[in-house]
C-alpha positions as CSV (number, residue, x, y, z in Angstrom):
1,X,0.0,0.0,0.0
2,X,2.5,2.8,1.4
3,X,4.8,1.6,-2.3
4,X,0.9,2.5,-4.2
5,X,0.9,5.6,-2.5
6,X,4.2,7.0,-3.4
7,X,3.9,5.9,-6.8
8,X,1.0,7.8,-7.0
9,X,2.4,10.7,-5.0
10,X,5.5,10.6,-7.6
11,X,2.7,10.1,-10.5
12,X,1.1,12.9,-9.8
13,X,3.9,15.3,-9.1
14,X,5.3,14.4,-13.1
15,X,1.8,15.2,-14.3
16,X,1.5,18.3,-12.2
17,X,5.3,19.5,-13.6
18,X,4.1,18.0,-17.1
19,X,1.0,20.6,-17.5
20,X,2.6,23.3,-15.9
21,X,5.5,23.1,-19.0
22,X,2.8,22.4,-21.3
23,X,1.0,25.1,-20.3
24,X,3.7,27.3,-20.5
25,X,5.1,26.0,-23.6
26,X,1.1,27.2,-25.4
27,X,1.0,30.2,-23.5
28,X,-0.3,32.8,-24.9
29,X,-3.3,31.2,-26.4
30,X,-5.4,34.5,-26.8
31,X,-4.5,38.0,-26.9
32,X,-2.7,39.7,-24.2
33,X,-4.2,42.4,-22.5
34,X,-1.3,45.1,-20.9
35,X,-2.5,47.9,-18.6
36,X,-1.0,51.5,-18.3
37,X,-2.2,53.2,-15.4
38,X,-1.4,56.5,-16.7
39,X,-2.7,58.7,-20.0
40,X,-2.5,57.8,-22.9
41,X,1.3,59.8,-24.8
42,X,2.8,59.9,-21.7
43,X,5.9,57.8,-20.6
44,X,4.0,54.4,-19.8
45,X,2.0,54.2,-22.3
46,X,4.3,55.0,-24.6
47,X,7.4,52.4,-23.2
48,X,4.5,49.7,-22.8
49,X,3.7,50.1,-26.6
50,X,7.4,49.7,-28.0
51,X,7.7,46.9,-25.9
52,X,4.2,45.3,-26.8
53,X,5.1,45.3,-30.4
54,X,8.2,43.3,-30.3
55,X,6.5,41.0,-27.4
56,X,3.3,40.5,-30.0
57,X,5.9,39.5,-32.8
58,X,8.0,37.0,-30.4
59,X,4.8,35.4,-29.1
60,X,2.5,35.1,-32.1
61,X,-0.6,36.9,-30.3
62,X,-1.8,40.1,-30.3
63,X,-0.3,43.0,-27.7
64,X,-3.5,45.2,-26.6
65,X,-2.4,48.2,-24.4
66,X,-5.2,49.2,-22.1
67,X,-5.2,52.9,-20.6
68,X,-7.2,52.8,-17.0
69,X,-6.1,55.7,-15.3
70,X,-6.7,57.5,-11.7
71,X,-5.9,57.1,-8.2
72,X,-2.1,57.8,-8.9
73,X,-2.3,54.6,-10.7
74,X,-3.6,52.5,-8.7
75,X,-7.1,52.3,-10.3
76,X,-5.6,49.8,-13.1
77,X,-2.8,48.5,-11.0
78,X,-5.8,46.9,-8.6
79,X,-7.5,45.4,-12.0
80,X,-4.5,43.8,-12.7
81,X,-4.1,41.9,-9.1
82,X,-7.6,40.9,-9.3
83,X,-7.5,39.7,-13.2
84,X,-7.3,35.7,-13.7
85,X,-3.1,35.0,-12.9
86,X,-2.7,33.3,-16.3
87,X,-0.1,35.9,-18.4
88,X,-2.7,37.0,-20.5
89,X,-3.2,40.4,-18.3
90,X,-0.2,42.5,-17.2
91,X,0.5,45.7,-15.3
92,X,3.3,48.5,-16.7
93,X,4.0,49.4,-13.1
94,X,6.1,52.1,-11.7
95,X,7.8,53.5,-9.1
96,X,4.1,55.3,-8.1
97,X,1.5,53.1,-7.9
98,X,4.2,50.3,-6.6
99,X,6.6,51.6,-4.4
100,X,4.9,54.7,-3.4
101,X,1.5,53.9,-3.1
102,X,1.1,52.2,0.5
103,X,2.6,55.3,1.7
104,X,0.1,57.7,0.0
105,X,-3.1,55.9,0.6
106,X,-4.3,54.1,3.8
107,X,-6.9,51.4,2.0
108,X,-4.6,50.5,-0.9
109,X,-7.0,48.0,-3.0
110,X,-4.2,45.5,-3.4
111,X,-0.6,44.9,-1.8
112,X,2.4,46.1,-4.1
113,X,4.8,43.2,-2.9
114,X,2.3,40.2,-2.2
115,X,-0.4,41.5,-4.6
116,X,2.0,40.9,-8.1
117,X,4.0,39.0,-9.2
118,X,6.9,40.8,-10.8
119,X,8.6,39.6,-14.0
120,X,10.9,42.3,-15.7
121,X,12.0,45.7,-15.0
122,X,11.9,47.8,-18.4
123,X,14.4,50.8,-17.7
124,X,14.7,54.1,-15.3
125,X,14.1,57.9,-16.2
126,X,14.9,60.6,-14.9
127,X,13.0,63.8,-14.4
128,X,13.4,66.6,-15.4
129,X,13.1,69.6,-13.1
130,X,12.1,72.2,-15.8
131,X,10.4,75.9,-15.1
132,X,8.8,78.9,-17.3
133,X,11.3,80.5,-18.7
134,X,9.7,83.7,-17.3
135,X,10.1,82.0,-14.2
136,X,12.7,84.8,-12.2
137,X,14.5,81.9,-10.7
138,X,17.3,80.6,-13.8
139,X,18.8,77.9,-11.3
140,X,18.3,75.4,-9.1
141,X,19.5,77.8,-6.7
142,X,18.2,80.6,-7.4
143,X,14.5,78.3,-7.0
144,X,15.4,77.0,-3.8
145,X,16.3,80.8,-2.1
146,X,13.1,82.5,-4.1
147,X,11.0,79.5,-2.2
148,X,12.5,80.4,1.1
149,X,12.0,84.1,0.0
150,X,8.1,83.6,-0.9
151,X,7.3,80.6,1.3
152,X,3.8,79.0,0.0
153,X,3.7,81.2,-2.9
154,X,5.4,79.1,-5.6
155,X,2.8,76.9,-7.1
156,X,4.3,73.2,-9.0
157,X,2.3,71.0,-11.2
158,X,2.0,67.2,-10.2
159,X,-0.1,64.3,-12.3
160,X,-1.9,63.4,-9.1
161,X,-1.6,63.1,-5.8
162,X,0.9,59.3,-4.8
163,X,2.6,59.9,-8.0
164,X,5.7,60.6,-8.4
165,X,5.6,63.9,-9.2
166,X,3.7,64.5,-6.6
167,X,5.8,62.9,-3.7
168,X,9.9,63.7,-5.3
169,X,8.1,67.4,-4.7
170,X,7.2,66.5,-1.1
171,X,10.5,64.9,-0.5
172,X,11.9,68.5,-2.0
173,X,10.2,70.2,0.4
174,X,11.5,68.4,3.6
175,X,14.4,67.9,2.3
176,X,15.3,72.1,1.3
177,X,13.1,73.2,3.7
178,X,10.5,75.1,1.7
179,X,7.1,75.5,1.1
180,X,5.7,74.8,-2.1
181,X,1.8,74.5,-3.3
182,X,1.0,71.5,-5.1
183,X,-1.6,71.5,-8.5
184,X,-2.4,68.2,-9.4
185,X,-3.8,67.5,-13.2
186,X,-4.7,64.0,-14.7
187,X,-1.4,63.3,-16.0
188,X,1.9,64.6,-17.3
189,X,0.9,65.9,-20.4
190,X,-1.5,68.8,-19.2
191,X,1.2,69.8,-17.0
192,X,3.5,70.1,-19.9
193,X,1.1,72.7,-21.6
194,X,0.3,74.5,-18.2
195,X,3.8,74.6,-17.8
196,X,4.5,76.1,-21.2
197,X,1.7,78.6,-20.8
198,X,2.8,79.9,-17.8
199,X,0.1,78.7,-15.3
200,X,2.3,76.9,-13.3
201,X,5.9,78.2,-12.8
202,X,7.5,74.7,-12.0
203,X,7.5,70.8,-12.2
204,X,9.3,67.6,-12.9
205,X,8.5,66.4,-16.2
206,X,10.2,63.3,-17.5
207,X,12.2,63.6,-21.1
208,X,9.4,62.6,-23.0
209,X,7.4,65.1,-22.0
210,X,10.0,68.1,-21.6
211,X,12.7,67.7,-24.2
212,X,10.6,69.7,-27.6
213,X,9.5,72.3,-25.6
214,X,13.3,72.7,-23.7
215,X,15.2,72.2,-27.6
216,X,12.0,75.0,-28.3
217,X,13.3,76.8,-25.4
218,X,9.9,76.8,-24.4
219,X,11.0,75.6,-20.9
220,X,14.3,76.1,-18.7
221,X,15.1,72.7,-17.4
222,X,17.3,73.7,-13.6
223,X,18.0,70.2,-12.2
224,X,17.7,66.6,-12.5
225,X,15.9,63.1,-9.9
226,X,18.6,61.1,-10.3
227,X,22.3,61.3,-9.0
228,X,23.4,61.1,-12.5
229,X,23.4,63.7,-15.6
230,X,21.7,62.8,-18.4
231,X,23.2,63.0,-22.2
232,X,19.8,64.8,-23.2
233,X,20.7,67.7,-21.0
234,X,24.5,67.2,-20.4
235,X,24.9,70.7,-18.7
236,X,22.0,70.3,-16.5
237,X,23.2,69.2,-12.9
238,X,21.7,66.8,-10.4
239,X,19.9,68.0,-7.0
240,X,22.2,65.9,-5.8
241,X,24.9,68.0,-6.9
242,X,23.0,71.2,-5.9
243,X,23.4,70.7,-2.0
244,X,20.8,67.6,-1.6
245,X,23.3,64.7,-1.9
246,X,20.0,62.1,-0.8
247,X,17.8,63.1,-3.1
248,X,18.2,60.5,-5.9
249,X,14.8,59.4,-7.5
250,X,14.6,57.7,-10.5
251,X,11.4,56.6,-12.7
252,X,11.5,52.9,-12.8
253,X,9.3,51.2,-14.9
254,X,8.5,47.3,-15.0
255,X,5.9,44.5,-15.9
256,X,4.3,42.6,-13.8
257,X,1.6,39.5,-13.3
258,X,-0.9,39.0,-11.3
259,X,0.1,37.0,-8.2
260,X,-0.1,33.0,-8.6
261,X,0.9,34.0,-12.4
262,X,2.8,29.9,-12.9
263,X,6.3,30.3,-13.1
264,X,7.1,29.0,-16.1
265,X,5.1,31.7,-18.1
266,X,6.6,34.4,-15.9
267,X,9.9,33.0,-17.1
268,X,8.9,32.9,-20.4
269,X,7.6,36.8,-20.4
270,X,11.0,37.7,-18.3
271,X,13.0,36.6,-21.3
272,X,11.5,38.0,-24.2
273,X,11.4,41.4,-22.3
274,X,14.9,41.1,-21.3
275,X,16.0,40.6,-25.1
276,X,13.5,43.2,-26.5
277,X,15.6,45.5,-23.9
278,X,18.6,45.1,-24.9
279,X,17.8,45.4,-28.7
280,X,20.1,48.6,-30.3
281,X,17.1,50.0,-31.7
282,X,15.2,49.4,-28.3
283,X,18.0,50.4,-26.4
284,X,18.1,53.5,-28.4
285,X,14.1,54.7,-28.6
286,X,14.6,54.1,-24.4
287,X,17.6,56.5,-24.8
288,X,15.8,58.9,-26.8
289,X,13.0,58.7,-23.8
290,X,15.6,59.7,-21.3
291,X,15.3,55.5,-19.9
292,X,18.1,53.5,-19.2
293,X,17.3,49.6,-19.6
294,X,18.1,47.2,-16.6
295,X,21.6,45.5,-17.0
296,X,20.0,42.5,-15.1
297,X,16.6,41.9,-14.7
298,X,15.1,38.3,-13.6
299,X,12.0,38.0,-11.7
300,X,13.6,37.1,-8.2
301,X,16.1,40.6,-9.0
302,X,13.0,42.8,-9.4
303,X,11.2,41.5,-7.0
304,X,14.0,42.4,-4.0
305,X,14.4,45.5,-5.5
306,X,10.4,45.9,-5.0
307,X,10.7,44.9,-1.6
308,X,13.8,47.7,-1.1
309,X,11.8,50.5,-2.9
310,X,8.4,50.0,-0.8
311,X,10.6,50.2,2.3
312,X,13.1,53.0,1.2
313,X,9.5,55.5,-0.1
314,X,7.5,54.3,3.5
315,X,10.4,55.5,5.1
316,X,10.9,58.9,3.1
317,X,7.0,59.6,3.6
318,X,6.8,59.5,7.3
319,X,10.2,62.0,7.5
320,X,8.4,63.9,4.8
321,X,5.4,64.4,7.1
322,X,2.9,62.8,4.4
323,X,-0.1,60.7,6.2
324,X,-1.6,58.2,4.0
325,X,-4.9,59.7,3.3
């Protein structure tokens, strides 16, 4: 009898480990449905469609990219963790409705680390900290002492509250000491053409968004997220650089599953994104979007790095003062 039973036991284990290849080794069988949390022409949807046309070649199915935005993101980032866990619906998430999210809102429809499953980071961005070029302030510096001049009169745009945007300006705040006003629109590209129009004086705008009207000299870019210059604007500096060596925030983008996704069709997703990546042409329309691809990127890489960034923006909120509303 107890020989019966492990045969069986052994039995079922190969026809579990059987289907679960099989399955994999079929997958997709229908179209695949990607959601961008974030309007359409701006960075996300934009990234999520160069990547879903290469995918859709590679995988033989159609790649349909879904906008549902709102909530910082988190509107279409909950539809994902609720959607059947089969690789045939997929989140672009970000560094907002991800890693800042539990520390904007209290009742968070799903959980960023147990809620996903992640497969493959795209690339990173950084923003651009651009002004009117009526603005009075010409420099970072120059913004930083009119704020402490003018305190709560300096207005900056933001695509929502728990986005990025809207918390790197937060972090600027505590971090400089000043008081700023936030206006928050439905996403980057009415900020752009506020920005342009001189309703708001200031914001971070990401390459995509900034670059035409900075080559129009529409805008006067002042300072950069990230620690590191960026070839599109090689004489603008870094905050870091500017007196706020901990102020390093760059716009990481990624796909992700729903939790329970199997592993094997995770696997298979991680490494057609991770060669679509590191195409030249890819690698080149990512350059052109201010986004530096991932040198590594498996599932088990991202998903530590999840766990870090959740941490390292929970932390950053309560010094900041914020309170998840």
């Amino acid at each position: 009898m107890k020989s019966s039973l492990r045969l069986l036991v052994v039995a079922l284990i190969l026809l579990w480990g059987g289907a679960g290849a099989a399955f994999a080794e079929d997958f997709p069988t229908k179209p695949i449905r990607v959601i961008v949390c974030f309007p359409a022409g701006g960075l996300h949807d934009t990234i999520a469609r160069l990547i879903g046309t290469q995918l859709s070649a590679r995988l033989g199915q159609p790649v349909v990219v879904d906008i549902v935005p709102g909530a910082g993101g988190t509107i279409g980032a909950s539809a994902v963790a609720r959607a059947k866990p089969d690789g045939h619906t997929l989140l672009v998430g970000s560094i907002s409705n991800i890693a800042m999210a539990p520390a904007q809102y209290k009742n968070l429809p799903y959980d960023p680390v147990s809620g996903f499953v992640p497969v493959s980071r795209i690339g990173v961005v950084t923003n651009i900290l651009a002004v009117n070029p009526t603005f009075p302030a010409r420099s970072f510096s120059e913004f930083i002492a009119l704020a402490k001049q003018k305190p709560g009169s300096i207005s900056f745009g933001s695509p929502g509250m728990g986005t990025s945007g809207h918390l790197m300006i937060e972090m600027l705040k505590n971090m400089a000491g000043v008081d700023l006003v936030q206006v928050p629109y439905k996403g980057e590209a009415p900020i752009a053409i506020d920005l342009v129009a001189g309703q708001i004086p200031v914001a971070f705008l990401t390459p995509l968004q900034a670059m035409p009207f900075i080559k129009a000299d529409r805008l006067r870019p002042i300072a950069l997220s990230t620690a590191q210059r960026s070839a599109l604007v090689p004489g603008v500096p870094s905050i870091a650089e500017m007196g706020l060596p901990e102020f390093d925030v760059g716009i990481w983008l990624g796909i992700f599953a729903p939790a329970g996704t199997p592993s094997d069709v995770v696997g298979k997703l991680n490494a057609h994104i991770a060669e679509i990546v590191q195409m030249p042409a890819i690698r080149q329309k990512l350059a052109d979007f201010g986004a530096e691809p991932p040198v590594t990127s498996t599932p088990e890489q991202f998903s530590v790095f999840i766990k870090s960034e959740v941490a390292k923006w929970n932390k950053l909120a309560k010094e900041a003062g914020i309170t998840p509303q």
